[in-house]
N, C-alpha and C positions, 0 to 999 in steps of 0.2 A: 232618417235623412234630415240634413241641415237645411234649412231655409236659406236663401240666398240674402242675407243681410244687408251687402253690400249695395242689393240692387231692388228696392222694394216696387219695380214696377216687371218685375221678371214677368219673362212668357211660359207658360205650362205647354212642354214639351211630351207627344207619346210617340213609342215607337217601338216596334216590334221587328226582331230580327235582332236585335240590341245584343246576345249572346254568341253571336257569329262576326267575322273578322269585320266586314264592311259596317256592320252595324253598332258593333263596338266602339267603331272610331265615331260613326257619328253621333254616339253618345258623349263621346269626351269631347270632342268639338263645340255641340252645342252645350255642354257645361261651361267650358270654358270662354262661352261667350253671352253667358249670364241665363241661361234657362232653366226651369223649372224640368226635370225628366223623367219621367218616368217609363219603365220600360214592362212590355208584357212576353212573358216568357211562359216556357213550358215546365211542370214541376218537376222533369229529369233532367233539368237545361243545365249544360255544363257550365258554372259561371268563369272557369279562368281568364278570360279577356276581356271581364269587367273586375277583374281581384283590384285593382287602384282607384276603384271608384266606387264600389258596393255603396260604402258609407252614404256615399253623395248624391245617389239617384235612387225612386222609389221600385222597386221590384214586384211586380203583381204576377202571377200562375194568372193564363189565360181562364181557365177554369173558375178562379175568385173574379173575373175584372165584372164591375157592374155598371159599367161607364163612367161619366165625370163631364167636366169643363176642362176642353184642353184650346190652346188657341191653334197650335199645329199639330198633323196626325204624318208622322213619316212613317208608311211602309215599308219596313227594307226586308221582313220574312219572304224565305220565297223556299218551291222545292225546285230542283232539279232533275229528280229522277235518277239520282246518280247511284243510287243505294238499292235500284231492284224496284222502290216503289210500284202499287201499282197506281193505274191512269187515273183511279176514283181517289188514293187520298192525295193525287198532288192536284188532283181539282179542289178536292178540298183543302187545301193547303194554300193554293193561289186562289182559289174562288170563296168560296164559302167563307172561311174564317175572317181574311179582311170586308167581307160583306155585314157579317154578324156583327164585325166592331163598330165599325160605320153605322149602322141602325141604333147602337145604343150611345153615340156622342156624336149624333148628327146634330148640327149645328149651322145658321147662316153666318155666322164667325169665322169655324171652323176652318182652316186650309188644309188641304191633305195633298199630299204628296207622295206619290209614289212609284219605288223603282221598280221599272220595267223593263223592257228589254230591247236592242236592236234589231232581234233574231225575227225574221220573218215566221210570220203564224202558222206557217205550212213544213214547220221545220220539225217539230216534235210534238210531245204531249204538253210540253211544259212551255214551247213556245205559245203554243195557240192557248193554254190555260191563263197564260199571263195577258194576252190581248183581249181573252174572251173577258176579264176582269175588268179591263179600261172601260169594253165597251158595257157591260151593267153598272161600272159607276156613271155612265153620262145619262142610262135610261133612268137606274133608280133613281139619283141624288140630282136631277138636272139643275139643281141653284146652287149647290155645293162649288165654293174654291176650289180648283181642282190643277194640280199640277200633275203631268204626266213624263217622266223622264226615262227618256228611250236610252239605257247606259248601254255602251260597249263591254270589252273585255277590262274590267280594272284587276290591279295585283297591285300588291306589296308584300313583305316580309311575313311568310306563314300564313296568305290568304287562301289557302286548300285547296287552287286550282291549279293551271298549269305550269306557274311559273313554281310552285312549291314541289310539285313531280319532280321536273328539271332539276332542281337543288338539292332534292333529298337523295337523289340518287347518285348526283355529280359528291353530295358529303359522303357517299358511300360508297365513293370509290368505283363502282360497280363499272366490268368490264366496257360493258356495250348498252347504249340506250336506243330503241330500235324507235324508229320514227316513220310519219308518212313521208312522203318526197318533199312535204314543206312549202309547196308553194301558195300552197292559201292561203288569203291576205287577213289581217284582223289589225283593229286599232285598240291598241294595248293605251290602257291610263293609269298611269299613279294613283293612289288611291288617295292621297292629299290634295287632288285634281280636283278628285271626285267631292270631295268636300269643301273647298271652297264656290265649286257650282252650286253645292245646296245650301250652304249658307247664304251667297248671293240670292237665290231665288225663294227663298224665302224670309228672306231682312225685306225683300220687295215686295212679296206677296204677289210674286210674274205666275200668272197662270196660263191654261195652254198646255201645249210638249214640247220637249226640248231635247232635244239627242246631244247626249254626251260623251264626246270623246277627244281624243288629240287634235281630229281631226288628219289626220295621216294612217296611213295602213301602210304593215310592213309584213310580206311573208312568214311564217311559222318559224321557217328556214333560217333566217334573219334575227328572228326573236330569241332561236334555240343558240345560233351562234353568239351574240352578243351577253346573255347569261355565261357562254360557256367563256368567253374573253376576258371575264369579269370577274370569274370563279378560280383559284387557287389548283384545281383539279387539272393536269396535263396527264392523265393514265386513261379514263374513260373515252372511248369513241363513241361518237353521234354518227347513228347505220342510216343516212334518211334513204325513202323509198322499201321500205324493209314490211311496213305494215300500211294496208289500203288505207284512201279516206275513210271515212264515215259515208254510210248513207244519206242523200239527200247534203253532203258537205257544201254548205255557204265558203264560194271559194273567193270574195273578195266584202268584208265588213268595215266599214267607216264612215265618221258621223257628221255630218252636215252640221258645223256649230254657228253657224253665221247667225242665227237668232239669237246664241249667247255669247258672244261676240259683239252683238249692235250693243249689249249690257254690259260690255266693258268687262266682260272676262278673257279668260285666256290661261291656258295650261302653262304651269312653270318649268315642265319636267318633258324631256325630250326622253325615247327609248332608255337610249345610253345612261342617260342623268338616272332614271327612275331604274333601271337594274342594279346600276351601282347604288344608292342605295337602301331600294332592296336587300343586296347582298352584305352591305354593309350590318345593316340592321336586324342580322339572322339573329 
């Protein structure tokens, strides 16, 4: 990795989760805005959505990291449970392992930062792992910087959730995409939103939580149509009502930004703006 030449009072950047969509960007982000990065991964970790940058950030297998001086610690790893896991490793996955790193580059310096979730703690295993983690960073590390960021739903272009379903399926032509009724609300954010929040709050060093989203909720319904208005595809039908909620389904999620807001942010990307493109950028 290159040294930052240009900027000899650079900040040493860590972050974990660096080989996944959301975490990827926040690597190229905070490069490009003069940090030192380093990122901890897993030795089977897929690097594709770091290939434009390998060269320029340092790569550590969680297994070799033995701490360091870093000035910010951005958590963006997380599990979701979406692959079958069970309940002990995505505790260990949202608990333990950011626990472990924190212990060895604990610092009164230190800022750490990290994404978490909107999803009320009584929602799932991964909801209550990710809160049960906020609350041992305030017992362990109680003088620790600590920013806590309650995110929404973010998407962009190939982020592996729902808006990439939606698309892969509307590119495939595929008869019928069967859906709930749709009217659950969620506050969908561009994922360039989402990173100029954390840039902001951390050029500040604003600690605290901070929920992040549009601040507007718009039914599933709404979300499915306006992807589909936007998409090229006029053959596939959207069946809503076809398949139940979910259990336990949060039927109305959206974030209170008026604290980052009083900080002079503010999203640039409405629905519309950020599907188009999205879809543009497949």
């Amino acid at each position: 990795m290159q040294k930052n030449e240009k900027n000899p009072g650079y900040r040493k950047l860590l972050l974990t989760g660096g080989t996944g969509f959301l975490g990827s960007h926040i690597a190229k982000k905070f490069l490009t805005i003069g940090y030192d990065v380093t990122i901890l991964k897993r030795s089977t970790s897929n690097l594709n959505k770091l290939e434009e940058i390998c060269d320029k950030v340092l790569l550590i297998d969680v297994e070799d990291f033995k701490g360091g001086n870093f000035d910010v610690f951005i958590h963006a790893a997380t599990s979701y449970g979406r692959n079958k896991e069970s309940s002990e490793i995505i505790a260990a996955t949202n608990i333990d392992f950011p626990l472990s790193i924190l212990e060895k580059i604990n610092s009164n310096e230190l800022h750490f930062l990290n994404i978490g979730t909107s999803l009320p703690a009584d929602l799932n295993i991964y909801a209550k792992t990710k809160h049960d983690f906020t609350e041992r960073v305030k017992v362990e590390f109680p003088s620790m910087k600590f920013t806590n960021v309650l995110l929404e739903q973010f998407y962009g272009p190939h982020d592996g959730t729902f808006i990439t379903y939606l698309v892969t399926e509307l590119n495939n032509k595929v008869e019928k995409i069967e859906l709930t009724e749709g009217k659950q609300k969620r506050d969908f954010i561009f994922y360039e939103d989402v990173l100029s929040a954390l840039e902001l709050l951390v050029k500040r060093s604003e600690l605290g939580e901070f929920a992040l989203g549009t601040g507007e909720s718009h039914t599933i319904r709404e979300i499915c149509e306006t992807v589909y208005k936007y998409h090229s595809n006029d053959i596939t039908k959207m069946e809503f009502g076809k398949i139940p909620y979910r259990d336990n389904e949060v039927m109305n999620s959206v974030a209170n930004i008026g604290k980052l807001s009083k900080l002079g942010w503010k999203p640039v990307y409405n629905l519309d703006s950020g599907i188009e493109h999205t879809l543009e950028r497949w």
